[in-house]
C-alpha atoms as one frame of an Amber mdcrd trajectory, in Angstrom:
protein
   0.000   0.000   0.000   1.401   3.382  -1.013   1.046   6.623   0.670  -0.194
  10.278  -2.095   3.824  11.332  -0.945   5.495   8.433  -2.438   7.395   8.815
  -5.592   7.271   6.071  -7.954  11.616   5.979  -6.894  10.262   5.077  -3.697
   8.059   2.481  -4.469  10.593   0.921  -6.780  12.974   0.881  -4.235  10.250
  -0.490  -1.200   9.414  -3.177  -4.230  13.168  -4.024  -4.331  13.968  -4.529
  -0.839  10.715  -6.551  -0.676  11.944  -8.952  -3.569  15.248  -9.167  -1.301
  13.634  -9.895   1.725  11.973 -13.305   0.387  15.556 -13.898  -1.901  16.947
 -13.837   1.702  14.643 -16.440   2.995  14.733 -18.646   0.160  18.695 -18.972
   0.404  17.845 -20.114   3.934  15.717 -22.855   3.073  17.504 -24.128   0.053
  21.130 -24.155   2.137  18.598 -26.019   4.878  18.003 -28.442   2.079  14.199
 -28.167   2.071  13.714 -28.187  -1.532  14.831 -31.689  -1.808  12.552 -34.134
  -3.242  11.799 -36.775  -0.825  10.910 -40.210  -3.052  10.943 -42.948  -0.158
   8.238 -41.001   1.270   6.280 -40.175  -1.562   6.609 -43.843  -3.234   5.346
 -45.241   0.716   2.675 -42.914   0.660   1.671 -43.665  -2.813   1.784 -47.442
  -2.454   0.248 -47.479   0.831  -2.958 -45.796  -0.140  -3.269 -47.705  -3.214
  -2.904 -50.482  -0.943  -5.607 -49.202   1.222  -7.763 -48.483  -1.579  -7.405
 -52.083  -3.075  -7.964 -53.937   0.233 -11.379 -51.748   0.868 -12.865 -52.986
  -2.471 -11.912 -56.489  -1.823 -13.392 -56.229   1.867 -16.205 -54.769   0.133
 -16.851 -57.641  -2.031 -16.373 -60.059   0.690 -18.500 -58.456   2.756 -21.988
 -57.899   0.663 -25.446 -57.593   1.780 -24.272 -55.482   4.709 -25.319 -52.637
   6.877 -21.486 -52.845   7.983 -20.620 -51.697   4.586 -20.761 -47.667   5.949
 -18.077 -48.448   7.906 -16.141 -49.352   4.514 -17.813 -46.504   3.149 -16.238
 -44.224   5.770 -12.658 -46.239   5.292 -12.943 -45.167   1.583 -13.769 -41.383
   2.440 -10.614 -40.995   4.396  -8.471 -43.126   1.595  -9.870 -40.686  -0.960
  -8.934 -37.390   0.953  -5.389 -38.900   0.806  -5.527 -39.292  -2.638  -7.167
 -35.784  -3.003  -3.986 -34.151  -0.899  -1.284 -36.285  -3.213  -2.928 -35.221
  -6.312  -2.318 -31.297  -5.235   1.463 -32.464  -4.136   1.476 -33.298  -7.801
  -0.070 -30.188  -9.028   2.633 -28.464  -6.957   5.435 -30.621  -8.378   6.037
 -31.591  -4.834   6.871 -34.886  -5.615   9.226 -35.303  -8.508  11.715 -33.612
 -10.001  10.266 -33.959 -13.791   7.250 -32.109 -14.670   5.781 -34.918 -16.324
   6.395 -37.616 -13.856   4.224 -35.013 -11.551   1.846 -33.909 -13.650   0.696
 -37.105 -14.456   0.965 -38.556 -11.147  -1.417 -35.938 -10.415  -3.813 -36.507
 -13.608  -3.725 -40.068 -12.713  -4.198 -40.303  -8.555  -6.712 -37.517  -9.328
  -8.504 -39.192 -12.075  -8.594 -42.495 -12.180  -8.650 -43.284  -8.168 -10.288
 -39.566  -6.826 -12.700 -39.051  -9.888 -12.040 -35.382 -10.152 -10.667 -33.442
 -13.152  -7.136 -32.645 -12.538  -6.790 -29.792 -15.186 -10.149 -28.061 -13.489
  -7.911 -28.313 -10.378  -4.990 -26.831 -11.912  -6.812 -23.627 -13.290  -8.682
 -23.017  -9.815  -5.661 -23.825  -8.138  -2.739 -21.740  -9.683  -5.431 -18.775
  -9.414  -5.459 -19.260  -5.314  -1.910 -19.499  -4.936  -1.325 -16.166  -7.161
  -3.619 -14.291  -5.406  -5.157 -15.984  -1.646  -8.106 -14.255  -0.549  -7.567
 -11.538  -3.292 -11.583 -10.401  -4.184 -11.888 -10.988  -7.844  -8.952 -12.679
  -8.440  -8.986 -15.638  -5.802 -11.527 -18.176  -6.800 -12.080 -19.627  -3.540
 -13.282 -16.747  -2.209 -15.412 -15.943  -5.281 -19.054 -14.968  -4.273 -21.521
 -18.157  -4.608 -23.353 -19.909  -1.466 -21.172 -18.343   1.010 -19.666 -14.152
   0.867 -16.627 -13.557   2.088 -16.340 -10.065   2.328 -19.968  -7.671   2.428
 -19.663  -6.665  -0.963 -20.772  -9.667  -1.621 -24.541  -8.954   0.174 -24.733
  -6.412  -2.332 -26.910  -8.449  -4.875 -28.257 -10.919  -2.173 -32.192 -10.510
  -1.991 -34.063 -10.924   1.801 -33.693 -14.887   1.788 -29.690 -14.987   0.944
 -28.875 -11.721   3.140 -30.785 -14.444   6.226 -28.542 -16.950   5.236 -25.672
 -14.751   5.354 -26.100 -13.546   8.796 -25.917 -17.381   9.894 -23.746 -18.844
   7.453 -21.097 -19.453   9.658 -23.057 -21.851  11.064 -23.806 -23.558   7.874
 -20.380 -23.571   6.587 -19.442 -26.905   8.493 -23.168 -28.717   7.439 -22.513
 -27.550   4.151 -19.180 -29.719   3.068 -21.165 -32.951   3.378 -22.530 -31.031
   0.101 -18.202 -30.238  -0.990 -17.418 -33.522  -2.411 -20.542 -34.134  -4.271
 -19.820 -30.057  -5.639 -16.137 -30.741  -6.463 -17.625 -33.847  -8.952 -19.993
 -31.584 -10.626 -16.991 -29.095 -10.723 -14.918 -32.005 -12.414 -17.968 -33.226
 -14.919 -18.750 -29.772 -15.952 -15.122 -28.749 -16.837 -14.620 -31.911 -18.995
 -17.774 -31.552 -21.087 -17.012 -27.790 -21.624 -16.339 -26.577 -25.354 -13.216
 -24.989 -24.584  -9.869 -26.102 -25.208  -8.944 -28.738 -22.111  -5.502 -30.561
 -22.645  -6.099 -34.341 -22.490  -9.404 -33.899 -22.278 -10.294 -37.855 -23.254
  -7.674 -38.702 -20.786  -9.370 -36.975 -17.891 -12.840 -38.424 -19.188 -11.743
 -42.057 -19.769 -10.168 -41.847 -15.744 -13.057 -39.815 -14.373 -15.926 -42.154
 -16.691 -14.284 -45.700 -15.522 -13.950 -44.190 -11.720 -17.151 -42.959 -11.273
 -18.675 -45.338 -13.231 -17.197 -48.158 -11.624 -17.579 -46.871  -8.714 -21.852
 -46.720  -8.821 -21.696 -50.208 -11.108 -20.227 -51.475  -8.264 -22.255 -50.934
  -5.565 -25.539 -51.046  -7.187 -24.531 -54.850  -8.134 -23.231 -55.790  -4.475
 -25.902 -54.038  -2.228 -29.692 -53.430  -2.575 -31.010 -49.620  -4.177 -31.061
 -48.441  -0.016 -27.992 -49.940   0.793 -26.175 -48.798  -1.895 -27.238 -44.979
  -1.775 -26.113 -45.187   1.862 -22.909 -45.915   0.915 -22.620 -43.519  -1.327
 -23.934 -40.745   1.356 -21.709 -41.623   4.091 -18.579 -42.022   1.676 -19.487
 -38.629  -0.224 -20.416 -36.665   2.903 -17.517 -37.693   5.033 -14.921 -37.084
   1.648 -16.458 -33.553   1.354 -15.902 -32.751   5.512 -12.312 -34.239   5.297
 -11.171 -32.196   2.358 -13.184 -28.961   3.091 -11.404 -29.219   6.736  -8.585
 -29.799   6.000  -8.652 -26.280   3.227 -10.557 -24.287   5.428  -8.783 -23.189
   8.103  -5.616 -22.064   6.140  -7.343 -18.436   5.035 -10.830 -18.763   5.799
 -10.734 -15.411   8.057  -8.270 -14.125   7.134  -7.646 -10.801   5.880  -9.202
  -9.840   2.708  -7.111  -8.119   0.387  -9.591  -5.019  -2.057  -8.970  -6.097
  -5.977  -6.873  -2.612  -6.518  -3.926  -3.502  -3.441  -0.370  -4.554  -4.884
   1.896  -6.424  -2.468   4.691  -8.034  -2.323   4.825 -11.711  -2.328   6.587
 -12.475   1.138   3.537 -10.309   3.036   1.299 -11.680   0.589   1.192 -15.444
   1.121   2.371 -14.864   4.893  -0.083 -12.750   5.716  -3.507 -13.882   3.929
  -2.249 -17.772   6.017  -2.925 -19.734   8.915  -0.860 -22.334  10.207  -2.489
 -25.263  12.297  -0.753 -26.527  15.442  -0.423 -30.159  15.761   2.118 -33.362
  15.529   2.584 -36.054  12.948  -1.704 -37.178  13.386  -2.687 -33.453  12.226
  -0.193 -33.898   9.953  -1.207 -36.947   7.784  -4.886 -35.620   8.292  -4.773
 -32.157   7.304  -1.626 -33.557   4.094   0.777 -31.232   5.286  -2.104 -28.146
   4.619  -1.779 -27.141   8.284   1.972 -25.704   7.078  -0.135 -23.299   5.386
   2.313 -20.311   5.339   5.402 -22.420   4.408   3.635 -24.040   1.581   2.408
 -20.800  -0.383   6.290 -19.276  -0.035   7.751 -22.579  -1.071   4.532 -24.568
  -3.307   6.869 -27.325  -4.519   8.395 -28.100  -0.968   8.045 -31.428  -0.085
   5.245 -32.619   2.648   8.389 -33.866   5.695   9.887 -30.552   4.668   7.403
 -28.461   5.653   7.607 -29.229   9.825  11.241 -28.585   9.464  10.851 -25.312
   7.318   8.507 -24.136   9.833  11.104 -22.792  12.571  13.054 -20.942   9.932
  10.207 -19.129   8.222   8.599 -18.320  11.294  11.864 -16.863  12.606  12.308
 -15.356   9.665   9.222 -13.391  10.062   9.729 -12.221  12.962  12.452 -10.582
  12.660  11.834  -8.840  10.069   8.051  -7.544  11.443   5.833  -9.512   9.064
   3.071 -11.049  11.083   3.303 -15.243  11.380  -0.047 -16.781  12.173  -0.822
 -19.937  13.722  -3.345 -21.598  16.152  -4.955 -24.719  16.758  -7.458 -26.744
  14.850 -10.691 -26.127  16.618  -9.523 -22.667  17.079  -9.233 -21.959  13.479
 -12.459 -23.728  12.991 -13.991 -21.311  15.784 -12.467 -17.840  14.015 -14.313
 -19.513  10.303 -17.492 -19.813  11.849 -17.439 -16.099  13.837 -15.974 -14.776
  10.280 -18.425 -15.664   8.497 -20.801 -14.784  10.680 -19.471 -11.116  11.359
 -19.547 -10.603   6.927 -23.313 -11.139   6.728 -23.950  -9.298   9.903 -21.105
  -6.835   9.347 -20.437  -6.701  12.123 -16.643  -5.477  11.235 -14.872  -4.364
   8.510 -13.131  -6.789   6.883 -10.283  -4.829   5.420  -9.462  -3.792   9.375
  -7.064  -6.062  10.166  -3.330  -7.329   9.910  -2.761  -6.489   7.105  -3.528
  -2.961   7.136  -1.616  -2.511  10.063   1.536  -4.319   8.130   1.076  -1.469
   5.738   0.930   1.372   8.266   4.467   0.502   9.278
């Protein structure tokens, strides 16, 4: 943010020492040895869920006729989240060193065992990362069942302005609907018009997974059975992956469409780190090292704990503001956010990062 007394020589020369700042930590981490790609890990991961994956089907035929299928059901749901966090580590080119190798790990762990479009991914997710909780230029914060910021009541009619002065208390009901949404997302990309590259790839994988997938257990269990599965694994999917995204900038400051900063401040500050040891870590896929992750996107998962001490150092001493707090706490500051937008009950645009700005 610039002041009416700044010359553009000033800017240019704030801009440069901004640029420096992050050059400075990034020397840190890469003499750390963060950047590294870690293989053993990813290849256990891989073949472990795939493992996991395999051995619920099997159980699943083997067990048949069964109200003790949801219990599969919910086995698969938490399999599939894992899948759903490797496929971004692909997108991120956290996992390999070639391109391809991670690209179409991702196409592939996204397609063929998640049933999602990885290129729909890709767009909406290289749009986040360029811009978090930017309005008009972040997608996840893009106005739809939920605002984000009260510009968003503006064209909200008497039922959706009620809705918004509650929704905070919807938003956790609401991501039984998130997997279900992202498959729709996926389907809708893939039958688009548009140019999509490998676009019969990503409908073969997503046609034989989804497919499959309802072939399957319409054939094993009876019409109730079956679309109880389908509930519980769908529902519990959408929870695990929309909290586990959640509470990384979900109250967090907003940043107006015309502000310019640097990118340091800008991934630091629009981030929220979740405390918690190696359990938070395998459930949240490393998303809960939320600020180290948008500085360094093709990090590693392991590296991201040990990054953590250096980047948080880091921003302290040089005055940029480091945010982290626990999981139920985050979840508590979503709900009151949300909340406080359709009540406005605040501004939005009063917060850390204005105050980063001031100094």
């Amino acid at each position: 943010m610039t002041t009416a007394m700044e010359t553009p020589a000033a800017r240019g020369t704030a801009r440069d020492r901004h640029v420096s700042t992050y050059a400075e930590l990034s020397k840190l981490i890469q003499a750390a040895g963060l950047l590294k790609r870690r293989y053993a890990f990813y290849w256990s991961l891989m073949l472990g869920t795939v493992a996991a994956f395999a051995g619920i089907w099997v159980g699943f035929a083997m067990l048949g006729d069964s109200w003790y299928q949801l219990l599969l059901a919910a086995a698969l749901a938490v399999v599939l989240a894992q899948f759903g966090f490797i496929g971004h580590e692909g997108s991120h080119r956290q996992i390999f060193a070639s391109h391809r190798w991670n690209e179409w790990t991702g196409r592939i762990i996204s397609g063929l065992f998640t049933g999602l479009s990885y290129s729909w991914w890709m767009r909406k997710h290289t749009r986040h990362h360029l811009n978090p909780n930017k309005e008009g230029a972040d997608p996840d914060i893009a106005p739809g069942v939920l605002a984000f910021s009260p510009a968003a009541l503006a064209v909200r009619g008497p039922v959706g302005r009620w809705f918004a002065n509650r929704q905070g208390w919807f938003f956790f009901p609401l991501l039984l609907l998130e997997g279900l949404a992202l498959h729709v997302a996926s389907i809708q990309n893939i039958a688009r018009r548009e140019r999509l590259e490998h676009r019969w790839v990503e409908i073969l994988f997503v046609t034989v997974r989804l497919g499959g997938y309802l072939a399957a257990l319409f054939i094993v269990l009876p019409p109730g059975k079956a679309i109880a599965f389908f509930c519980v694994q769908m529902g519990l999917f959408g929870v695990l992956l929309g909290g586990a995204f959640a509470p990384n900038h979900k109250g967090m400051p907003i940043v107006p469409a015309s502000m310019k900063i640097d990118f340091l401040r800008r991934q630091t500050l629009m981030s929220r780190n979740i405390k918690g040891g190696p359990v938070v870590d395998l459930a949240m896929g490393g998303l809960n090292y939320q600020v180290e992750h948008h500085l360094f996107p093709s990090m590693p998962r392991p590296n991201l704990r040990k990054a953590q001490p250096i980047v948080r150092e880091f921003c302290e001493r040089h005055g940029v503001a480091y945010t982290e707090t626990s999981l139920l706490g985050s979840y508590k500051i979503v709900v009151q956010y949300l909340n406080d937008v359709g009540l406005k009950a605040r501004d939005p645009f009063e917060c850390p990062l204005t105050a980063q700005y001031r100094t």
